[in-house]
C-alpha angles and dihedrals in degrees: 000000000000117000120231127207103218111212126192119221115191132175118230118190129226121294132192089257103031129042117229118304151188109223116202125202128192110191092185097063090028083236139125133206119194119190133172120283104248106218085204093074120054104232151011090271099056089048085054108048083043094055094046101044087053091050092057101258120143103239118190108169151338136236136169128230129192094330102324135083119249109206115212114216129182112213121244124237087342093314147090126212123233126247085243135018108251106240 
């Protein structure tokens, strides 16, 4: 059985402080990740999966639970990347 990385997306509107932005959450590493919103895709799920895909993640699918995008990752070789490198 292959094993999955599950990945929230989740859409946070502008602040006084913060533009609009897509947070992401990986329960599996205990990290986050926030990056702009991109006017260019239509929702919080496409910026994801963009972001990821160009980040070298293994992305496979996409769902959605209880209001947010879950964004379904394989792993690679055995491994999954994290959403950011540990300094």
């Amino acid at each position: 059985m292959q094993n999955f990385h599950l990945i929230e997306a989740r859409y946070f509107g502008p602040t006084e402080h913060t533009g609009p932005r897509v947070v992401l959450t990986s329960s599996r590493f205990d990290q986050f990740k926030t990056i702009p919103y991109d006017y260019s895709f239509s929702n919080a799920k496409d910026i994801a999966i963009d972001w990821l895909t160009k980040e070298g993640h293994n992305v496979v699918g996409a769902g959605e639970v209880r209001g947010h995008y879950v964004i379904v990752v394989a792993d690679t070789d055995g491994e999954f990347k994290p959403l950011k490198e540990n300094k």
